[in-house]
C-alpha positions in Angstrom: -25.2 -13.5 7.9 -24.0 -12.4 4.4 -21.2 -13.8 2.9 -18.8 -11.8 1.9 -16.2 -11.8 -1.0 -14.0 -9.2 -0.3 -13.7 -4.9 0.2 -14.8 -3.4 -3.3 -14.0 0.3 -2.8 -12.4 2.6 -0.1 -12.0 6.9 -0.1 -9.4 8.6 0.4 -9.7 12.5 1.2 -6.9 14.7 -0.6 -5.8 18.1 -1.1 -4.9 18.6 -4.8 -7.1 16.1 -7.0 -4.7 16.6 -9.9 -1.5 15.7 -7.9 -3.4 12.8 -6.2 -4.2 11.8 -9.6 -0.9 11.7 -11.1 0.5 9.9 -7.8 -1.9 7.2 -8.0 -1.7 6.6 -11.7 1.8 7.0 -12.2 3.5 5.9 -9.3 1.6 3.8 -7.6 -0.1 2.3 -11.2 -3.7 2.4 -10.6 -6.1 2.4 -13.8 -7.9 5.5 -13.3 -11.5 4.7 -13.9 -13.5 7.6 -13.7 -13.5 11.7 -13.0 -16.1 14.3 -11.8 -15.1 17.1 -11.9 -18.4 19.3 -10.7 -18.2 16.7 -7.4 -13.9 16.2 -7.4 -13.5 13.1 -7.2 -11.4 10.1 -8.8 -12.1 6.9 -9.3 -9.1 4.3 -9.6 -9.6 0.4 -10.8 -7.0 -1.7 -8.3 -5.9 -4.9 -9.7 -8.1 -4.5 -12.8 -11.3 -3.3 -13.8 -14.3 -4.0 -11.4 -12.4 -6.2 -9.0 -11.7 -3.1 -6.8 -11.7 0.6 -6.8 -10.4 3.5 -4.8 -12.1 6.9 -4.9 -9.8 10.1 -4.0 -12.2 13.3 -3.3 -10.9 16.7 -3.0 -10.9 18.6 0.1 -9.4 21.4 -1.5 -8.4 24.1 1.2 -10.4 22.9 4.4 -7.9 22.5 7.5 -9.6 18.7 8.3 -6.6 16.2 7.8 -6.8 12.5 8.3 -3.9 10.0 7.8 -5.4 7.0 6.9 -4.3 3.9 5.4 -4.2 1.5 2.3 -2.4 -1.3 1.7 -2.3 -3.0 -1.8 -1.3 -6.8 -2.4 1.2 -7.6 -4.8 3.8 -10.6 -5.8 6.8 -10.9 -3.6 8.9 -10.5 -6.8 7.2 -7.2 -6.9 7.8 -6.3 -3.6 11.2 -7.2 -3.4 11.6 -4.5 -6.0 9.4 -2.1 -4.2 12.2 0.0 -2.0 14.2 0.9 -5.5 11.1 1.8 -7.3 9.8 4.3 -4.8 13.4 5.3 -4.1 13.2 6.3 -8.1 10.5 8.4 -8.0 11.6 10.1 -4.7 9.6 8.3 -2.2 10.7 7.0 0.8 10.2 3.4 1.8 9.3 2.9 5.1 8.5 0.2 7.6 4.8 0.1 9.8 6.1 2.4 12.2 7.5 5.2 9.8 11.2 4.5 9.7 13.0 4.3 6.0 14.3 0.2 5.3 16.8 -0.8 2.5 14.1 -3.4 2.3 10.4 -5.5 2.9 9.7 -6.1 6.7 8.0 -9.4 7.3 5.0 -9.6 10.0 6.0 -13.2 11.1 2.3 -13.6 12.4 0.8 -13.5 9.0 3.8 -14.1 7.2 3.4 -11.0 5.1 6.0 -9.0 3.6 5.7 -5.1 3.2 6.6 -1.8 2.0 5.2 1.4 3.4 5.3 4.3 2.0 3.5 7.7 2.3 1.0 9.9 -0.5 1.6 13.5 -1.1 -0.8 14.0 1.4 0.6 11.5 3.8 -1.7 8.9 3.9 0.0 5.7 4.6 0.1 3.2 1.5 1.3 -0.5 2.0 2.4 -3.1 -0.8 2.0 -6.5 0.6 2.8 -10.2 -0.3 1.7 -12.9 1.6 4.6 -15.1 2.2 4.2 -19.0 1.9 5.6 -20.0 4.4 4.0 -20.8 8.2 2.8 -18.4 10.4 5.6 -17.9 13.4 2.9 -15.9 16.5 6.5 -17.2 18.6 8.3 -13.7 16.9 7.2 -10.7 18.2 7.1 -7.3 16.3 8.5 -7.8 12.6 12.0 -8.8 11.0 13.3 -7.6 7.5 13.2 -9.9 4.6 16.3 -11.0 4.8 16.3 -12.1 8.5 13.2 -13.8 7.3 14.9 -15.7 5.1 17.3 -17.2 7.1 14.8 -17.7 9.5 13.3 -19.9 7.4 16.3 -21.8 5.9 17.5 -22.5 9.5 14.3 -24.2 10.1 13.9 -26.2 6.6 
């Protein structure tokens, strides 16, 4: 068996490289690493160079579509700001099944807090924080961060 250390790189098909670009770059923050224009593609560093990378290729006018998804770990303190950052650049946050939030939704399983929220080609991106606390497979389906919360105090 091979040991692995983690995903390095996932794809991402889109249909305006240049939008895609200046969505991933500027809204979502990726590093962009690296362009080729004769193939169009993108290449995106995530969490800093060569620790992971994201590769967005143009599919420029073909009918295919394919909602796929991404999610990208960040702090909590990060994600508690998440909703009123995407909110500022016109993006609506959204919990795992597509309906907007005021804020994170907590999978009690993991615990991991989230964001969703939706490319200009509607793929699905996620920012996630895993949540110190203890796992709680008790709590079906998901709470919001604040329910969470007091969730937690009740039982401290």
């Amino acid at each position: 068996m091979i040991s692995l250390k983690g995903l390095y790189e996932t794809h991402l098909t889109v249909s305006n490289l240049h939008r895609s670009i200046d969505f991933y770059r500027d809204v979502v923050g990726l590093e962009l690493a690296h362009t080729i224009p004769e193939r169009n593609v993108a290449f995106f560093w995530i969490a800093g160079r060569e620790t992971s990378m994201l590769g967005l290729w143009s599919i420029h006018s073909s009918p295919l579509r394919s909602r796929l998804h991404i999610a990208f770990q960040t702090s909590l303190e990060q994600l508690l700001e998440a909703s009123e950052y995407l909110r500022s650049k016109t993006i609506i946050p959204r919990d795992g099944a597509g309906s907007e939030i005021e804020e994170p939704i907590v999978f009690p399983w993991m615990p991991a807090a989230s964001v969703y929220f939706d490319d200009p080609d509607g793929h699905s991106l996620e920012y996630i924080a895993l949540l110190p606390d203890q796992p709680r497979t008790d709590i079906p389906g998901t709470l919001t961060f604040s329910e969470w919360k007091q969730l937690t105090a009740d039982h401290s």
